[in-house]
C-alpha positions in Angstrom: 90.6 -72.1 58.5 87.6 -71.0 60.0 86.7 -69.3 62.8 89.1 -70.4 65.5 90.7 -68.5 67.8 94.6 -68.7 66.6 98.2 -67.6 68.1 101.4 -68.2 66.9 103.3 -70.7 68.3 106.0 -69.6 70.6 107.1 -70.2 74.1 108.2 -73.2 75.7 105.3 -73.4 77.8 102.6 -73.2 74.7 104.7 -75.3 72.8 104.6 -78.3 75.1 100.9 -78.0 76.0 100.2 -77.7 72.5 102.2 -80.7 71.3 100.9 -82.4 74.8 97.1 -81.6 73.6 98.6 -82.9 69.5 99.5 -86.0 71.0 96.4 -87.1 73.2 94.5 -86.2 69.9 96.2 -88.8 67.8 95.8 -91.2 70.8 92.3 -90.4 71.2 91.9 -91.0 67.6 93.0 -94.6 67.3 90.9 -95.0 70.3 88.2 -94.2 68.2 88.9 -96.5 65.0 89.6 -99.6 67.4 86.8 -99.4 69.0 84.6 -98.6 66.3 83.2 -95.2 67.3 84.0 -93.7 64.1 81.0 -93.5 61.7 80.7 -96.0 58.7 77.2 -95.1 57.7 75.6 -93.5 56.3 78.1 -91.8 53.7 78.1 -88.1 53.2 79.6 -85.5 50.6 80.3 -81.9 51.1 81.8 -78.9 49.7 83.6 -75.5 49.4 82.7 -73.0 47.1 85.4 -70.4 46.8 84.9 -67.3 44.1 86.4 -64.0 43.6 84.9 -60.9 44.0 85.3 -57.8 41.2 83.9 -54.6 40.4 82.0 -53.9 36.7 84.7 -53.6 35.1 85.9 -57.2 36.4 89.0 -56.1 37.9 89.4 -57.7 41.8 86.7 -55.9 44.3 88.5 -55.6 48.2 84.9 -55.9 49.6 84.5 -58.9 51.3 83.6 -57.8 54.7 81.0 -55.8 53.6 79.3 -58.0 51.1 80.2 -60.8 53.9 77.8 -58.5 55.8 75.1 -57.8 53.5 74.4 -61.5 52.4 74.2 -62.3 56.5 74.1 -66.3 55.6 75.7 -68.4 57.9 77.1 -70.5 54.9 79.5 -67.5 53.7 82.9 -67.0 55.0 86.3 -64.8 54.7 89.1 -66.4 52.7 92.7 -64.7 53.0 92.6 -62.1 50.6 89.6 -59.5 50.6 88.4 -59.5 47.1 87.8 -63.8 47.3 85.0 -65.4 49.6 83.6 -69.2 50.1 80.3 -70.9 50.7 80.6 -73.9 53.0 77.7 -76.4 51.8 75.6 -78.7 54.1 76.7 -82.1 54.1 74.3 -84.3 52.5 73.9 -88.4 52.1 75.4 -89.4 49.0 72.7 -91.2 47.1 69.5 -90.3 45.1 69.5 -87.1 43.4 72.1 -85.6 46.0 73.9 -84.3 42.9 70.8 -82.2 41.7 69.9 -81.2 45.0 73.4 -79.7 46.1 73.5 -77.9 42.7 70.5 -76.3 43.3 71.5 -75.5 47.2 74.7 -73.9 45.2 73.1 -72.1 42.6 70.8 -70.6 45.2 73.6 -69.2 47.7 75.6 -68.1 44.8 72.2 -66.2 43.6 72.2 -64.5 47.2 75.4 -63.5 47.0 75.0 -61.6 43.2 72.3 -60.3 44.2 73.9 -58.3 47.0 76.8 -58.1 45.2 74.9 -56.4 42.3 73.9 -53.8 45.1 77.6 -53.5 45.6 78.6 -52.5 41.9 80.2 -56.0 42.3 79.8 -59.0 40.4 81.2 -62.7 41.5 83.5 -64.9 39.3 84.0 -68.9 39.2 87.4 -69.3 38.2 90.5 -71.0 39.5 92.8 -67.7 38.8 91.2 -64.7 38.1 92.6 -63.6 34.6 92.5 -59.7 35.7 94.4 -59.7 38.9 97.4 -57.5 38.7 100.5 -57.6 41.3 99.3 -55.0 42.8 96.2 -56.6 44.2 98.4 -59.1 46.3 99.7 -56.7 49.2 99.1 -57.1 52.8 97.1 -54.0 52.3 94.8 -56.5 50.6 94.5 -58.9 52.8 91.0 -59.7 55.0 91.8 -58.0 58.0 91.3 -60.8 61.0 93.6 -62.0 63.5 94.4 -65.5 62.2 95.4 -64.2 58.8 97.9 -61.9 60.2 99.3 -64.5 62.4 99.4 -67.4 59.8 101.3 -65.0 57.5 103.6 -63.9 60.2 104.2 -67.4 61.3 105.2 -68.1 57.8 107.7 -65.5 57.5 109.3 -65.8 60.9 109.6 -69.5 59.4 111.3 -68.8 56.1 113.3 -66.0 57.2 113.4 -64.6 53.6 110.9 -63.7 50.7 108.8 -66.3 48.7 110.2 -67.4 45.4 107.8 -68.0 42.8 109.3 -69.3 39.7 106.6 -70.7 37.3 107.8 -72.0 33.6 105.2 -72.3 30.7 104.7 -71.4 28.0 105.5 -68.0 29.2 107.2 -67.7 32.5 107.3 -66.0 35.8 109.9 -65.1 38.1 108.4 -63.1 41.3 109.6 -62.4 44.9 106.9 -62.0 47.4 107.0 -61.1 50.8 104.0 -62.5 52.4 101.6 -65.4 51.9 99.0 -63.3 49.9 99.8 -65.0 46.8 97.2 -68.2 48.2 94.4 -65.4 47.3 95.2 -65.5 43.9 93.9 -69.3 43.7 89.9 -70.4 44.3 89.2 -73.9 44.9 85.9 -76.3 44.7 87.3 -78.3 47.6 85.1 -82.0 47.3 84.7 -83.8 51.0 83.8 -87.3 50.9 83.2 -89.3 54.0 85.6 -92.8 54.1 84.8 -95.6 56.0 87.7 -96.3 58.7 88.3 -100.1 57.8 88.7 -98.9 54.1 90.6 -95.1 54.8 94.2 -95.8 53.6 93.0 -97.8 50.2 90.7 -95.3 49.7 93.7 -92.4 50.6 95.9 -93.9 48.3 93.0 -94.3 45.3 92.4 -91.0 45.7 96.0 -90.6 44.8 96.1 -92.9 41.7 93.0 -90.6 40.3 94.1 -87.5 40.4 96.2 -86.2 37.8 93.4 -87.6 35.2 90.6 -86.2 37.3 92.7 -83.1 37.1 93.1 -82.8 33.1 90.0 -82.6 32.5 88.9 -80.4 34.9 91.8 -77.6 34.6 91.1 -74.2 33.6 93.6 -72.1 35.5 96.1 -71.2 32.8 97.1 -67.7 33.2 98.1 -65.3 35.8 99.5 -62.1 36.0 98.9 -62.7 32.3 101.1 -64.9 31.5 99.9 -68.0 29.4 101.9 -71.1 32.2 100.7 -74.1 33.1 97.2 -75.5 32.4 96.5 -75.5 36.2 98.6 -73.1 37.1 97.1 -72.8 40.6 98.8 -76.4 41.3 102.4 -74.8 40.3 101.2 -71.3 42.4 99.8 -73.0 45.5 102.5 -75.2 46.1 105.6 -72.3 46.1 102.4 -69.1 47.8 103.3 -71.2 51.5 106.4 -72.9 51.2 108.2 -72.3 54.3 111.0 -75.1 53.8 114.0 -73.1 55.2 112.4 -74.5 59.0 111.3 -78.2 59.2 112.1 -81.1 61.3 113.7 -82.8 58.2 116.7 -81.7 55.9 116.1 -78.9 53.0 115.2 -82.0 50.8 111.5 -82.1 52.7 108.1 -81.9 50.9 106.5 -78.2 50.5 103.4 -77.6 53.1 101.8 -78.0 49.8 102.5 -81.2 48.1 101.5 -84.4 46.8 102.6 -86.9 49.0 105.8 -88.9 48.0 105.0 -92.5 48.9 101.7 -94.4 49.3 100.4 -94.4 52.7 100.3 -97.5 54.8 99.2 -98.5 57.9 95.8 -96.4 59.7 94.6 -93.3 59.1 96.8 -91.3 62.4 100.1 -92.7 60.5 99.0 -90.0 57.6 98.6 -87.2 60.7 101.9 -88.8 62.4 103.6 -88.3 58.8 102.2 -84.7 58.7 103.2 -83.8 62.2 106.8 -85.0 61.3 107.5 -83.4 59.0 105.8 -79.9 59.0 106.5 -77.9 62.1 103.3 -76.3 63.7 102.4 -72.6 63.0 99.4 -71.7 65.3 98.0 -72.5 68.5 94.4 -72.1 70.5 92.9 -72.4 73.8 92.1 -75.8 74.0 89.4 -77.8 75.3 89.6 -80.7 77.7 92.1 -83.6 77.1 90.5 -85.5 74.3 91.4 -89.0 76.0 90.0 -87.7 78.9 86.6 -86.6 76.9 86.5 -90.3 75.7 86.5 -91.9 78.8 83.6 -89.8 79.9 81.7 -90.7 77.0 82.1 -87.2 74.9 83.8 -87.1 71.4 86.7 -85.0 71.1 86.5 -82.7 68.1 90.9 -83.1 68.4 91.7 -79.6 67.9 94.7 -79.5 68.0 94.8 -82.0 65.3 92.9 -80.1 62.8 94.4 -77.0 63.8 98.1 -78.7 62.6 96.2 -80.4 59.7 94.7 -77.3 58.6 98.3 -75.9 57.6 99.2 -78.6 55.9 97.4 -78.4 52.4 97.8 -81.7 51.0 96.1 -82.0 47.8 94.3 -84.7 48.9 93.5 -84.5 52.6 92.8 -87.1 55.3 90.2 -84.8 58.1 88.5 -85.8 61.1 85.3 -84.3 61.9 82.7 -84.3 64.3 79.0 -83.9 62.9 75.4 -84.4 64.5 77.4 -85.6 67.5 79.1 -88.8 65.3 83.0 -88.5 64.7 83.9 -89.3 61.2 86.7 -89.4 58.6 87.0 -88.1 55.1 89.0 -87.3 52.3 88.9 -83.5 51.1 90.2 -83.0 47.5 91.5 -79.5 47.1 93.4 -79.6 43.5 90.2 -78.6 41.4 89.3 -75.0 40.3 86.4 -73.0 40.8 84.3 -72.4 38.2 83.6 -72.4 35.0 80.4 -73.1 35.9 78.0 -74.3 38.7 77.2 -77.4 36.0 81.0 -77.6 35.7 81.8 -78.1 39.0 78.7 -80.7 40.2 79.8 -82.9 37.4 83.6 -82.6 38.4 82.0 -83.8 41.8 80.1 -86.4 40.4 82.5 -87.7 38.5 85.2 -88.0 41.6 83.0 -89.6 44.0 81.9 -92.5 41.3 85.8 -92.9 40.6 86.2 -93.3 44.4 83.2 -95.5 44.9 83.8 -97.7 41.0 87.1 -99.1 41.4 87.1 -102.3 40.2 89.1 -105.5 41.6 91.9 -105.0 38.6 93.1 -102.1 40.8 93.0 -103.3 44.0 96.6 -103.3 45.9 98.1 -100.8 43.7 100.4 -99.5 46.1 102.4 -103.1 46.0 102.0 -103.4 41.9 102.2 -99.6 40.9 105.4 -96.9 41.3 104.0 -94.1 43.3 106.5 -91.9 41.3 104.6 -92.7 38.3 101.3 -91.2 40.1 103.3 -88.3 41.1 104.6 -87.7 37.6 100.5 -87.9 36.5 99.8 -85.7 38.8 102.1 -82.8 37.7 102.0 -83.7 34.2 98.2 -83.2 34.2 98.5 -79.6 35.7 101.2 -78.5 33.0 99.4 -80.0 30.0 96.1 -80.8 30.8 93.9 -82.8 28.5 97.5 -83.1 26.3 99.0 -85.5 29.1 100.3 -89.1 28.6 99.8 -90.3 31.7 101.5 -94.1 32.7 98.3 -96.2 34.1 98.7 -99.3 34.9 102.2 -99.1 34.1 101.8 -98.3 30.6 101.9 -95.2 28.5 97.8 -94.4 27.6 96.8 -90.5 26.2 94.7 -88.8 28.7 91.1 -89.0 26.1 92.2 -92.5 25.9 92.0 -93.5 29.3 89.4 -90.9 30.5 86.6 -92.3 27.7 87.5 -96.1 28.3 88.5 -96.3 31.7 87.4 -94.0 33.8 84.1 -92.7 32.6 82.1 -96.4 32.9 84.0 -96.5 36.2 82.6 -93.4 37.1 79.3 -95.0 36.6 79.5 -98.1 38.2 80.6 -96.3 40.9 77.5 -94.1 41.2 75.0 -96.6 40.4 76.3 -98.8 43.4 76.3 -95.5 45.8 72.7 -95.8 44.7 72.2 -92.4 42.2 69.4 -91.7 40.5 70.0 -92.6 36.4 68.9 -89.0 35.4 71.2 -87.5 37.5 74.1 -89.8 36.2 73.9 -89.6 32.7 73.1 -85.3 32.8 76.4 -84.8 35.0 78.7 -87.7 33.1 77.4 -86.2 29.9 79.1 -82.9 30.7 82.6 -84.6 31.7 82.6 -86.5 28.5 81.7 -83.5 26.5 84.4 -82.0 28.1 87.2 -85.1 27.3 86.1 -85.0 23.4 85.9 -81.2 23.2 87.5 -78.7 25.8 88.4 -77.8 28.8 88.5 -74.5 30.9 91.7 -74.3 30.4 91.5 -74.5 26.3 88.7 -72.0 26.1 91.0 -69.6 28.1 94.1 -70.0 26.0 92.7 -70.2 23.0 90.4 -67.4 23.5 93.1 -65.2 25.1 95.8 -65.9 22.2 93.0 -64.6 20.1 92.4 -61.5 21.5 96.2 -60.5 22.3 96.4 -60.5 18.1 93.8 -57.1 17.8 94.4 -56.2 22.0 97.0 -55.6 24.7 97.3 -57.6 27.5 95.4 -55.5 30.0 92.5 -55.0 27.6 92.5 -58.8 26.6 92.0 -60.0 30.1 89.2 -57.6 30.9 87.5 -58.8 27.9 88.1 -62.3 28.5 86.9 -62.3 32.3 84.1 -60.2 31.1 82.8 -63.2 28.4 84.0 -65.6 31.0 81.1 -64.2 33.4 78.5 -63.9 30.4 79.5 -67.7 29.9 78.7 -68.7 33.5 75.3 -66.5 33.8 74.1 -68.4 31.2 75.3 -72.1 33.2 76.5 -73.9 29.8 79.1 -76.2 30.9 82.4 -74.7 29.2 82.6 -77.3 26.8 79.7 -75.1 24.9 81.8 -72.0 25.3 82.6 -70.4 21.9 85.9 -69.6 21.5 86.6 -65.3 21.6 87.6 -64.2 18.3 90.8 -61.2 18.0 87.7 -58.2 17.6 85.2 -59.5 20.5 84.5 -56.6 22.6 83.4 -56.7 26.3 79.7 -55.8 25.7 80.3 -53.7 29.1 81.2 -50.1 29.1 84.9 -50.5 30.4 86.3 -47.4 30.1 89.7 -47.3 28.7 92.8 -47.0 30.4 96.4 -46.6 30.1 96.4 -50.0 31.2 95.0 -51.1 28.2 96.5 -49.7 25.2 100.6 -49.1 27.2 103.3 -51.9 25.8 105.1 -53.8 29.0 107.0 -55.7 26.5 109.6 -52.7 26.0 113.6 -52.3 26.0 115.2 -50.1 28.9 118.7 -48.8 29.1 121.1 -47.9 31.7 122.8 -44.3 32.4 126.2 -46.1 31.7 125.4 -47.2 28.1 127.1 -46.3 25.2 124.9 -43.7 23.0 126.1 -46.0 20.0 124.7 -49.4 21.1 121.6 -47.2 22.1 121.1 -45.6 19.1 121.2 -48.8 17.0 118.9 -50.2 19.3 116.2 -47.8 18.6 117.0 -48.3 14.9 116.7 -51.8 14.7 113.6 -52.1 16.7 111.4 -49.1 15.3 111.4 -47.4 18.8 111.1 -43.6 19.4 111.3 -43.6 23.3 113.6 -45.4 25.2 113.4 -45.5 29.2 116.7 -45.2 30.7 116.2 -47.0 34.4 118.5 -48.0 37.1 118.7 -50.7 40.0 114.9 -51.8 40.3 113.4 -50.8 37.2 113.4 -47.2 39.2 113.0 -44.3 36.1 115.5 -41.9 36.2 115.2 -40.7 32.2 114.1 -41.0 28.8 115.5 -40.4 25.7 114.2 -39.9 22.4 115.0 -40.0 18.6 115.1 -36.2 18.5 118.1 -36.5 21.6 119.9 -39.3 19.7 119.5 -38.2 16.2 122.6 -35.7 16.0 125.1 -38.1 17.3 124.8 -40.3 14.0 127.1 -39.0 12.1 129.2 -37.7 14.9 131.6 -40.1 15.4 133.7 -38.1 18.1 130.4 -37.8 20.2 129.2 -41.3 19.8 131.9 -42.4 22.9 129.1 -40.5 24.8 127.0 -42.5 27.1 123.1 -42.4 27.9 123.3 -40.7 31.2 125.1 -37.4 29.3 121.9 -37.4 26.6 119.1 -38.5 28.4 116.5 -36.0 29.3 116.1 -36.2 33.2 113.1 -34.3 33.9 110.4 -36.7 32.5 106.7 -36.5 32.5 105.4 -40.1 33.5 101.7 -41.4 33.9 100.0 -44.4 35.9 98.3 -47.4 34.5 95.0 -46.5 36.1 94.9 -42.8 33.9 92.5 -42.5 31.8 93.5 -42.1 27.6 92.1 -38.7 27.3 94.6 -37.5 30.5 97.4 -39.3 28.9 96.6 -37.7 25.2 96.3 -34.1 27.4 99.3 -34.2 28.8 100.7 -35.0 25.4 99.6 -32.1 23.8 100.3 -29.8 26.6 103.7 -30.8 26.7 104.2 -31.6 22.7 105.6 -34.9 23.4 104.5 -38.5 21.6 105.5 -40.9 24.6 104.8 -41.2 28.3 106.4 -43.9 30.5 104.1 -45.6 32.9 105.2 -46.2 36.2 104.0 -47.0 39.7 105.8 -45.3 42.7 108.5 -44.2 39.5 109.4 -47.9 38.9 108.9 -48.9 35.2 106.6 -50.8 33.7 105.0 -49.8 30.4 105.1 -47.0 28.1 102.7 -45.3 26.4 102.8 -43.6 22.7 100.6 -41.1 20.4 100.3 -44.4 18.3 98.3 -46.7 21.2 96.3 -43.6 21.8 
């Protein structure tokens, strides 16, 4: 969002001069395109490099102000939550060896920043979701502490009116209420920007469209979080429910999410997309704001349309028309925000690489899709691709193709017709295409994780597995082999760092619970049938309120009088409890001081593991 000033919207005076100053922008804009003051040449590309932050032992870091300030690069900025940053790259012309040159202006800034990170007892991670993050990490208490977050978050809430519903089916699933937007810091993006000419903006919009969901498979890598194994993006699922604010629009409760994919192809110029936008998403923030920008035309200054790209910057399509002004010369571009960060800096280029020669190669045969093709069919590619990745059928050309089919055939040599006409240099054409097709016939990010992950949960608990896997998943990305190279983790790798083990790592979280008002019988058998020694006996909330044990159940067996009992008259009440981040040699002390083989794990006393003599 950058730097800008921002206020909430409210008042019915800074409501009409912001939607007064909204509207002069869109006039001022088709001012621009009909008279031909927007830039056609020459062509320019651009990105954002988000990345998360973590200490050594590769759980999330909350120090981005003050690594912020320690790099001191103009390029570096805040994202929304304080363990995640992002490097906003120089434009540069798209030709030659731009590809080379912008990966080595990456690599470099990236260098700066683990370097000072390093300092830090911090190391940086290029991944879509981090496979450590916890719930915990996703508080307000966590967020960057500026202004404009604050206000966008309250904004959002005031909007809703309720908590956000995250409901995420996969192979495993998630069902979470949230109360504020902080679960957008869970994703990283490699947003791609590529200046459109005017004359060609809505094609171009609505190719950008057609591309995506195969662009997508083979660039997912996202699949876990919280970790749970969902989607193969699972950032795409995430994103779309972290700011949905539907409860408030200016349409019914059947309108599109702020984050979406569109529902029809776009026709008409380039302000009908912002018109569309405006219509259906109700602004959030305002700003002080500049002259009128119809004004600032007719005194020969370009309007940078603020309040435009203040509405547009709340709106996160995953393709997104922007106006810009740069070097003094107004412009237009499409930013694609649906790819991941990471695996690698090599990764990510060739995921570049290979967009902008899709967008530049398309061939006649696909010209005026958006009268032959059903846009619900590019839709359904779209979300297919982010559920099942490289395993999609996607419908192309309205038929049925498998996603190596049509990657290899199709859209690879279109890739490279398209570069070779925006005049790349060979070298840089085949290295980048190379690591895209490598990827198609082996694996994606999103395979190495999975696989890798399933692995390790078979020797590992969950906590453990995903310290071990972001731990090989930075060794992987300090060497800069595209992921495709990656070997897949085997059930007895170990981190090769000195993680020091926690509670967290050896506790069970999948465990039975019981109420006070159960009968002692059904308890008892449950224990019996499932091998379990310790039973937490919770109410409401997962709140701990006792524990019972075979010891306390074992002389009602034969008791058939006493068996009408229920937990609550059994249970011991007084329980000694421990917190994920103990240490195994305080949870084995306060075993043996208290000659007990089972400790419940809890934060602020509401359930969520246990721990026995046997994990220790």
């Amino acid at each position: 969002m950058g730097t800008l000033n921002v206020t909430r919207l409210s008042g019915r005076k800074a409501k009409a001069n912001y939607f007064h100053h909204l509207i002069r922008d869109l006039e001022a804009l088709d001012n621009m395109v009909e008279s031909g003051l927007i830039e056609k040449s020459p062509i320019r590309i651009g990105a954002e490099q988000e990345f998360f932050i973590v200490k050594n032992d590769f759980l999330p870091n909350n120090n981005s102000l003050k690594l912020l300030e320690a790099i001191n690069d103009p390029h570096f900025t805040t994202e929304i939550g304080n363990f995640n940053l992002e490097i906003n790259l120089d434009p540069i012309h798209l030709g030659g060896d731009c590809f080379s040159r912008l990966h080595q202006k990456l690599s470099n800034l990236l260098d700066l920043a683990k370097n000072e990170a390093a300092k830090e007892e911090s190391k940086i991670i290029l991944t879509g979701i981090l496979p450590t993050l916890a719930h915990t990490n996703i508080g307000l208490q966590n967020m960057t502490p500026f202004q404009r977050y604050y206000v966008l978050n309250e904004a959002a809430r005031e909007s809703r009116a309720q908590d956000f519903m995250i409901h995420i089916k996969g192979v495993d699933e998630l069902n979470l209420l949230h109360d504020s937007v902080m679960l957008e810091s869970c994703n990283t993006s490699w947003q791609m920007h590529l200046q459109v000419d005017p004359d060609e903006f809505i094609d171009m919009f609505n190719w950008s469209q057609a591309i995506a969901g195969p662009v997508l498979a083979a660039c997912c890598n996202s699949p876990l979080l919280f970790g749970r194994e969902l989607w193969s993006e699972t950032r795409i699922a995430l994103f779309s429910q972290s700011v949905d604010i539907r409860t408030n629009s200016f349409l019914l409760n059947d309108s599109q999410s702020r984050v979406s994919f569109e529902d029809k192809w776009q026709r008409g110029t380039v302000s009908d997309i912002f018109k569309d936008n405006i219509s259906r998403f109700r602004s959030l923030l305002t700003s002080e704001f500049d002259l009128d920008s119809v004004e600032m035309l007719k005194l020969g200054q370009i309007p940078k349309l603020k309040a435009l790209n203040l509405h547009n910057g709340t709106v996160y399509r995953w393709n997104r028309a922007c106006y810009g002004v740069g070097d003094g010369q107004p412009h237009l571009r499409i930013e694609n925000r649906y790819i991941p960060s990471g695996p690698t800096v090599i990764d990510q280029v060739a995921n570049f690489a290979f967009w902008v020669g899709l967008m530049k190669g398309r061939t006649s045969e696909f010209e005026d899709i958006q009268d032959r093709w059903d846009f619900k069919d590019i839709k359904a590619n779209f979300y297919k691709a982010a559920r099942y990745g490289m395993a999609t059928q996607f419908v192309w050309d309205n038929r049925l193709v498998s996603c190596q089919e049509l990657l290899l055939d199709t859209f690879i040599p279109m890739a490279k017709r398209g570069l070779k006409l925006a005049g790349i240099v060979e070298k840089d054409i085949a290295k980048y295409l190379k690591v895209i097709e490598n990827r198609i016939q082996g694996r994606n990010g999103a395979v190495w994780t999975v696989e890798s992950y399933r692995n390790l949960l078979k020797a590992k608990k969950k906590n453990e597995a995903r310290q071990v896997l972001t731990a090989h998943m930075y060794i992987n990305q300090e060497k800069n082999i595209p992921v495709s190279e990656w070997e897949i983790l085997e059930p007895d790798t170990t981190s090769n760092f000195n993680i020091q083990k926690l509670v967290s790592h050896v506790m069970s979280t999948d465990i039975f619970s019981v109420e006070g008002k159960d009968p002692i019988e059904l308890v008892v058998n449950m224990m019996r049938w499932n091998k379990i020694h310790h039973m937490p006996v919770v109410k409401g909330d997962k709140e701990l309120i006792g524990l019972l044990s075979w010891s306390d159940v074992q002389k009602y067996l034969d008791s058939p009088k006493e068996i009408q009992l229920c937990v609550k008259g059994v249970m011991k009440k007084e329980v000694k409890v421990i917190g994920p981040e103990s240490t195994l040699q305080e949870a084995r002390d306060l075993m043996t001081k208290y000659q007990i083989n089972g400790l419940p794990v809890v934060i602020e006393n509401k359930l969520i593991g246990m721990v026995t003599s046997n994990d220790i």
